[in-house]
C-alpha positions as CSV (number, residue, x, y, z in Angstrom):
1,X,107.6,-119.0,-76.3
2,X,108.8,-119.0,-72.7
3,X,106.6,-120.3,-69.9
4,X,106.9,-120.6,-66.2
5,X,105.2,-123.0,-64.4
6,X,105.4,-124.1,-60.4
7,X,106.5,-127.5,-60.2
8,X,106.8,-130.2,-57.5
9,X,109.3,-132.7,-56.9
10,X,107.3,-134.9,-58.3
11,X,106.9,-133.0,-62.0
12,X,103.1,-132.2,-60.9
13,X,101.6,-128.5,-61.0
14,X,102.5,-126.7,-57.9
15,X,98.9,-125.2,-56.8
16,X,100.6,-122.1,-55.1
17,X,102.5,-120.1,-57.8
18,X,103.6,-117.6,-55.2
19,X,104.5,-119.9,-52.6
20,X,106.1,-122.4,-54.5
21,X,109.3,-123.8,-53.4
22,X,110.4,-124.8,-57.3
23,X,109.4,-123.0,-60.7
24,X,109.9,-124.3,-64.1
25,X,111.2,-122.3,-67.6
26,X,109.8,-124.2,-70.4
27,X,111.0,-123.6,-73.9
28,X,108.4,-123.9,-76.9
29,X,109.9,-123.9,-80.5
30,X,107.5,-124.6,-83.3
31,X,105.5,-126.6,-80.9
32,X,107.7,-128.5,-79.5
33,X,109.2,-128.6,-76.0
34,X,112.9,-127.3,-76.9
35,X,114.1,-126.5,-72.9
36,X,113.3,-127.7,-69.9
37,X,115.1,-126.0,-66.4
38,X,113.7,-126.3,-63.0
39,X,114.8,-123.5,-60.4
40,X,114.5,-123.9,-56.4
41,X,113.3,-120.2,-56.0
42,X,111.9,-120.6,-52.3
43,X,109.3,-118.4,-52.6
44,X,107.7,-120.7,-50.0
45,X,109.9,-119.3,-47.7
46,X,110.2,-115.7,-48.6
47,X,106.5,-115.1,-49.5
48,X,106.2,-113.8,-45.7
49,X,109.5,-112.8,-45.1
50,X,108.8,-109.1,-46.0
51,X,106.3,-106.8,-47.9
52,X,103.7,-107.7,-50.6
53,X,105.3,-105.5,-53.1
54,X,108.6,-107.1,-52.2
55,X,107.9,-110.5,-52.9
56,X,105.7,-109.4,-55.8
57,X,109.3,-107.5,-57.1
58,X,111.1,-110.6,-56.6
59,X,108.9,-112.7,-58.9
60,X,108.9,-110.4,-61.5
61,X,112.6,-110.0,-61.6
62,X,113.2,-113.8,-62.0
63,X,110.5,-113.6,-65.0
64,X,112.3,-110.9,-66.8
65,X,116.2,-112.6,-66.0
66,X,114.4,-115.6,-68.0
67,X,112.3,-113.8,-70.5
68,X,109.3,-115.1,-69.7
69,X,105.8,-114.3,-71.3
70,X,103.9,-116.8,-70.2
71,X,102.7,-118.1,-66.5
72,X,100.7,-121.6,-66.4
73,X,99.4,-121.7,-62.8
74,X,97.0,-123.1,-61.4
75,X,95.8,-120.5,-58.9
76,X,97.5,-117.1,-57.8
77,X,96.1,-114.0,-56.2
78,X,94.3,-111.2,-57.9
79,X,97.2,-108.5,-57.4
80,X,99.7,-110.8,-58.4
81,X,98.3,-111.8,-61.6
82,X,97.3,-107.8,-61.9
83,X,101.2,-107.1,-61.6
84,X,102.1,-110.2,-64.3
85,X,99.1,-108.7,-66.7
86,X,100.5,-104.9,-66.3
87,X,104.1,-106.6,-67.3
88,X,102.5,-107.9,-70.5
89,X,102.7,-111.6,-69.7
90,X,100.1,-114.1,-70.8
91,X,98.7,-115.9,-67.5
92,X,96.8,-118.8,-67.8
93,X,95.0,-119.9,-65.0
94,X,93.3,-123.7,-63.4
95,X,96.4,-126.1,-64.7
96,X,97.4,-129.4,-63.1
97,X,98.8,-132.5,-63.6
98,X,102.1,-132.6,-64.9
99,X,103.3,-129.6,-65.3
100,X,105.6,-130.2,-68.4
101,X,102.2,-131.4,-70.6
102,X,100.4,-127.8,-68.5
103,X,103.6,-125.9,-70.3
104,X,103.5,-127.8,-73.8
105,X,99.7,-127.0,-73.7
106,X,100.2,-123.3,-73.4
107,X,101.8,-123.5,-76.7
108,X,99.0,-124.5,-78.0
109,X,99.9,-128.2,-78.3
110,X,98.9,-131.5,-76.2
């Protein structure tokens, strides 16, 4: 299982998946966590730096480079978690805390 999940610098839950400044790709083998990489993606930045459907583009592109098929959030907008449900992902809403026990509990596992 892959999972992406917006992180601060801190390793807490970014509330704004598509303004975060940092993502996370989390790794789950048999329940455990088996990868950890953090990404500056700036979306903080670009989120206004063109059209809806441009941004929305750029987020799915990263998801698919990592093969992704799960989003742990804890909030995002209804077209954009329309455009991550029509990609077939799994998006799980209302996380916090520390984002890598938010990934691990996606799995399944606490």
């Amino acid at each position: 299982m892959v999972i992406c999940v917006p992180v601060n610098a801190d390793g807490q839950i970014d509330p704004r998946w598509g303004r975060a400044a940092r993502v996370a790709i989390a790794e789950l083998q048999g329940g455990t966590l088996a990868g950890w990489e953090e990404f500056d993606v700036g979306w903080d930045q670009l989120h206004d730096a063109g059209t809806e459907g441009g941004h929305h583009a750029r987020v799915a592109r990263f998801l698919q480079e990592h093969g992704v098929d799960t989003v742990v959030a804890h909030h995002m907008g209804p077209d954009m978690a329309r455009m991550l449900e029509r990609m077939g992902l799994d998006v799980r809403l209302g996380a916090s805390g520390d984002a890598r026990v938010a990934a691990m509990g996606a799995g399944g596992t606490t």
